[in-house]
C-alpha positions in Angstrom: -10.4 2.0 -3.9 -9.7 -1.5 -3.7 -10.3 -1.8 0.3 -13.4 -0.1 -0.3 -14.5 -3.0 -2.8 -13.3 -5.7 -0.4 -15.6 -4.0 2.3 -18.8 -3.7 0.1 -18.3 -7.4 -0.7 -17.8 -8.3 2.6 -21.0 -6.3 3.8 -22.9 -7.7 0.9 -22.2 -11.3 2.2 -23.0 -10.3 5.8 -26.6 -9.0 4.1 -27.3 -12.1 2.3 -26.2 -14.4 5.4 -28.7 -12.5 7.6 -31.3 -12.7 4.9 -31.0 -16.3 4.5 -30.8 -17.3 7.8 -34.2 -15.0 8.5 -35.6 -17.1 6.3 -34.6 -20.6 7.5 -35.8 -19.3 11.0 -39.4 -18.1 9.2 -39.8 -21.4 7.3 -38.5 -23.2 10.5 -41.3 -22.1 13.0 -44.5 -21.6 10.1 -46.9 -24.8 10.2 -48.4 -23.8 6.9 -45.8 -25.1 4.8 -45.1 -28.6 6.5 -47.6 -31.4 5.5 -49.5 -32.4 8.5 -49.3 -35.6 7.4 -45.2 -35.6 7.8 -45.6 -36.0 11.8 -46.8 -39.9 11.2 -43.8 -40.1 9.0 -41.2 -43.0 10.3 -37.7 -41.1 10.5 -34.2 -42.2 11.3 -32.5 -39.3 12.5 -28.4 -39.4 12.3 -26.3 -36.2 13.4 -25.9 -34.5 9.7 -28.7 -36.2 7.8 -32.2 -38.3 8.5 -33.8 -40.9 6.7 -37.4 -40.9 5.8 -39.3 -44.3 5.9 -42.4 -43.2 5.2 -41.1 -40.9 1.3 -37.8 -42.9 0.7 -36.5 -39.3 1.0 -33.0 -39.1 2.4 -31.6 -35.8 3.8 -27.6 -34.9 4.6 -26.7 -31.3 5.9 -22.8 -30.1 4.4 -20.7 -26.8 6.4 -17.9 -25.0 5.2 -16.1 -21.7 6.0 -13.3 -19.4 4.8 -11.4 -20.6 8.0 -11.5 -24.5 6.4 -10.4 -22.8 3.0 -7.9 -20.2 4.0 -5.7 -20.8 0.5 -9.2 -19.9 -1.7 -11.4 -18.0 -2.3 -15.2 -17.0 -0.1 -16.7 -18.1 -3.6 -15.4 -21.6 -3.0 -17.1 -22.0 0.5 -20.3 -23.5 -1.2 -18.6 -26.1 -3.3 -16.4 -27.2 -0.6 -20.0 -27.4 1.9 -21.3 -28.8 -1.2 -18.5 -31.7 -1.2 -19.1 -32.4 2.6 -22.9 -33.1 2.5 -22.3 -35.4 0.0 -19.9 -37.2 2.2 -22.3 -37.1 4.6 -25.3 -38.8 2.6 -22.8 -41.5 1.2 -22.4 -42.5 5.0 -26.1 -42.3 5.5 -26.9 -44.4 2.6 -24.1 -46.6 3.7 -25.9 -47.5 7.3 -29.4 -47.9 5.7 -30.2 -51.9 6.6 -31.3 -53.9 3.4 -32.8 -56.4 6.4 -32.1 -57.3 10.2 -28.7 -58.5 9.7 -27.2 -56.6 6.6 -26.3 -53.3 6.4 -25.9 -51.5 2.7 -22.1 -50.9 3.8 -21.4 -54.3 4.1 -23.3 -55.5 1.0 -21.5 -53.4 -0.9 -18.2 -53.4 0.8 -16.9 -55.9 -2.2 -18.8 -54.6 -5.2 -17.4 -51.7 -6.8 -20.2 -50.9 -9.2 -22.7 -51.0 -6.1 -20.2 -48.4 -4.3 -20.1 -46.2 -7.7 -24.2 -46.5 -8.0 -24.0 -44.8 -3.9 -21.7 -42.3 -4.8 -23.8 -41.4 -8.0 -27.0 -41.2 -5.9 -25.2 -38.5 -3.3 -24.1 -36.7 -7.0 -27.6 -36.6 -8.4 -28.7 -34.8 -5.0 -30.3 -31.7 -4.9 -29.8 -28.8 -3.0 -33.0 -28.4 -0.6 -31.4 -25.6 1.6 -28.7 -23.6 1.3 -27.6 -19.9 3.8 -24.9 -18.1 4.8 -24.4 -18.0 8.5 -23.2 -14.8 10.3 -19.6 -15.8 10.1 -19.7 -16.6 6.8 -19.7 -20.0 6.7 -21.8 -22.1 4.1 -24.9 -24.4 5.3 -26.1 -27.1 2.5 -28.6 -29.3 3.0 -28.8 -32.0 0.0 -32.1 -34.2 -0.2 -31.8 -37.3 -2.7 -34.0 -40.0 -2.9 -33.6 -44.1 -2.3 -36.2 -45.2 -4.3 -35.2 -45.8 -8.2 -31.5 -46.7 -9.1 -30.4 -47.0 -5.5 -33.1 -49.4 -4.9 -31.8 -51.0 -8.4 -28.8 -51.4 -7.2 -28.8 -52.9 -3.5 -32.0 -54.6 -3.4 -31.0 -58.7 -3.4 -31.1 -60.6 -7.1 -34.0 -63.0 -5.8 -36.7 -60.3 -6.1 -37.2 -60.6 -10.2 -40.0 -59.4 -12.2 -43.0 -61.6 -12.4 -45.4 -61.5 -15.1 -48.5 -60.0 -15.6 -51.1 -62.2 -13.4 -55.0 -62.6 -15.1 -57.4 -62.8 -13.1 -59.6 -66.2 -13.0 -62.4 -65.8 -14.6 -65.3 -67.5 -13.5 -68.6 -68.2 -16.2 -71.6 -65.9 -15.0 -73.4 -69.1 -13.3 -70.9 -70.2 -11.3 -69.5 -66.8 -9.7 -69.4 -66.5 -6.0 -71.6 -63.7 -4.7 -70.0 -62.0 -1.8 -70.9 -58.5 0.1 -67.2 -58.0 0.7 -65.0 -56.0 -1.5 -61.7 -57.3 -2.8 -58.5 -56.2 -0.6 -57.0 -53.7 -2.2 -53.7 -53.6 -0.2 -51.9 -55.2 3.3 -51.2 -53.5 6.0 -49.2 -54.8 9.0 -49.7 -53.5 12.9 -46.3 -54.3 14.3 -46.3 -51.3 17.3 -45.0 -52.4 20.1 -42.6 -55.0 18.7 -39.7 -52.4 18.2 -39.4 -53.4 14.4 -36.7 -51.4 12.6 -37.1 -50.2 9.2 -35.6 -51.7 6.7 -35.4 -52.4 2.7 -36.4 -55.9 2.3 -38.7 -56.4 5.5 -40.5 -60.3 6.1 -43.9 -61.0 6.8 -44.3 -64.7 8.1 -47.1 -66.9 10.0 -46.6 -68.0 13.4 -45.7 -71.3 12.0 -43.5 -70.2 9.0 -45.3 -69.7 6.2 -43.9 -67.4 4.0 -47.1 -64.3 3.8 -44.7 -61.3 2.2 -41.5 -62.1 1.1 -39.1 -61.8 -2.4 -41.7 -64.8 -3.6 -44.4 -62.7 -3.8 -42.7 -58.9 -4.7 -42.4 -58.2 -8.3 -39.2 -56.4 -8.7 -40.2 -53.0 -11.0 -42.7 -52.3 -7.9 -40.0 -52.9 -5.5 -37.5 -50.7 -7.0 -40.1 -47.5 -8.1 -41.9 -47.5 -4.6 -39.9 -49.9 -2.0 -41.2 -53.0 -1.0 -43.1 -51.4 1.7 -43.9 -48.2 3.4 -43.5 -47.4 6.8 -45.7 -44.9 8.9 -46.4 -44.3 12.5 -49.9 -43.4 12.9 -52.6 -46.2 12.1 -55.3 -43.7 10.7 -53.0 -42.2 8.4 -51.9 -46.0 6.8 -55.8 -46.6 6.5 -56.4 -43.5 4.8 -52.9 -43.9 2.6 -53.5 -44.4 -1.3 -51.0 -47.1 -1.2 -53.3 -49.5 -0.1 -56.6 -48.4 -1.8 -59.4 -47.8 -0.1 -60.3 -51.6 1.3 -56.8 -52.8 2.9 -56.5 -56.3 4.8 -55.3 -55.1 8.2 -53.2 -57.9 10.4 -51.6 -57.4 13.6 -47.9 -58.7 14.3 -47.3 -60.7 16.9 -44.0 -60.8 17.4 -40.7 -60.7 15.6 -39.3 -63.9 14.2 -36.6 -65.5 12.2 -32.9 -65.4 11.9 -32.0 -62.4 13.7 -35.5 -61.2 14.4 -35.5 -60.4 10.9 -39.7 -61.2 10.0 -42.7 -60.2 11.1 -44.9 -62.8 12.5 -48.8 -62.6 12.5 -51.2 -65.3 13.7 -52.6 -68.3 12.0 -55.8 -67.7 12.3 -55.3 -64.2 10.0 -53.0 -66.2 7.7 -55.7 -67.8 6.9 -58.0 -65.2 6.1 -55.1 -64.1 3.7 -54.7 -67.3 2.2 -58.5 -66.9 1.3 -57.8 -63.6 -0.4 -57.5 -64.5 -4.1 -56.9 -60.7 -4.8 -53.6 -60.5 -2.9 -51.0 -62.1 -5.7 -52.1 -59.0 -7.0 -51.6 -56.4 -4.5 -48.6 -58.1 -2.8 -46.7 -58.3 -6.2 -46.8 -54.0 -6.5 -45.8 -53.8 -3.2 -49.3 -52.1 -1.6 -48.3 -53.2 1.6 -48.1 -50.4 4.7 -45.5 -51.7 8.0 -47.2 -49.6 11.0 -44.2 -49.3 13.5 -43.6 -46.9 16.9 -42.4 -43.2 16.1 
């Protein structure tokens, strides 16, 4: 009686695995559930986990099988592939770059409460995905998010709140008729420049003037949406609600700075910036798009 319970178990698990991995295979290969949109996303891709630019979502895949866990139970396999996915999204979160020349790792290497505030984020993932392969061994796939507390926690102490700005108001006789819209948002064409992704990215003129940088960036927007977004596709930044529907479009020229660490644009387009009374206000929530290569 009993080895006839251990074999309906075991067949039961063999029936699940197969069902689950059908349906990874089916959701793998069927276009209508993926957001067209996703293919201009700007992805770092690592070996057990990726990091999405263009969301702030951050993905880490976890295996275990009842070879690892010979001494327990099969009914421990999904904590224990559980336990290594988080592993695996501590180390992502660990490598993502706050800028050009410091890495999340190393910021945090000597603050305990920063390393506790990563190993908290990797706890408070979900699990996205989750099947039985055909030897039994667990597949987890945990998806957590960077922007919020993480971005709390690792994003440098110069980028502070600033209060609310008023508009100047200018009496009815004096305004300055215009056909052009106010800006709504900033977005940055640096293809071709090979610009990396990263937390805290700089915006600069040819000749140094500070255009986007912890000056400008009020801190509640940083930490709720990043201090930029990133996508691939120019059409799809145009179109993005980030930047309304009348964004200032500049073009990088090169990268510049300590370490290649800013973005540089021309004078001639810093000046039409500098023009743009509207952009304390867009530039302080953050409604700025980075254009990069996929």
């Amino acid at each position: 009686m009993e080895k006839k319970t251990i074999r309906q178990r075991f067949s039961g698990l063999v029936c699940r695995g197969i069902i689950a991995g059908l349906l990874v295979c089916m959701a793998s290969v069927c276009p209508a559930n993926q957001d067209p949109a996703s293919q201009y996303h700007c992805v770092t891709r690592f070996e057990n986990g990726t990091i999405n630019w263009s969301t702030g979502k951050i993905t880490a895949m976890g295996m275990a099988s009842p070879e690892d866990n010979r001494e327990t139970s099969h009914e421990s396999v999904p904590g224990s592939a559980r336990a290594d996915a988080n592993r695996q999204i501590i180390e992502i979160l660990k490598q993502i770059k706050i800028n050009a020349g410091l890495s999340v790792d190393a910021y945090a290497s000597k603050n305990d409460v920063i390393l506790a505030g990563i190993e908290k984020t990797a706890g408070d993932a979900r699990i996205s995905k989750q099947y039985y392969t055909s030897a039994l061994a667990v597949e987890i796939i945990l998806e957590t998010s960077m922007l919020g507390g993480f971005l709390q926690l690792v994003l440098p102490e110069k980028i502070r709140q600033i209060p609310k700005i008023n508009p100047e108001i200018h009496p009815k006789n004096d305004a300055v008729k215009t056909d052009t819209p106010p800006y709504t948002g900033l977005i940055v064409d640096a293809r071709g420049l090979g610009v990396e992704p990263v937390l805290n990215p700089v915006i600069v003129s040819e000749q140094g003037h500070d255009i986007y940088s912890f000056v400008f960036i009020s801190r509640e927007f940083a930490v709720q949406n990043g201090v930029c977004k990133y996508l691939c596709n120019m059409d799809q930044a145009l179109t993005d609600k980030r930047v309304g529907n009348h964004p200032l479009v500049l073009t990088g020229l090169r990268k510049d700075g300590k370490a290649n660490s800013a973005i540089a644009i021309s004078m001639s387009e810093y000046r039409i910036l500098e023009k743009t009374t509207e952009r304390h206000a867009f530039l302080k929530e953050c409604r700025v798009i980075i254009v990069t290569d996929q």
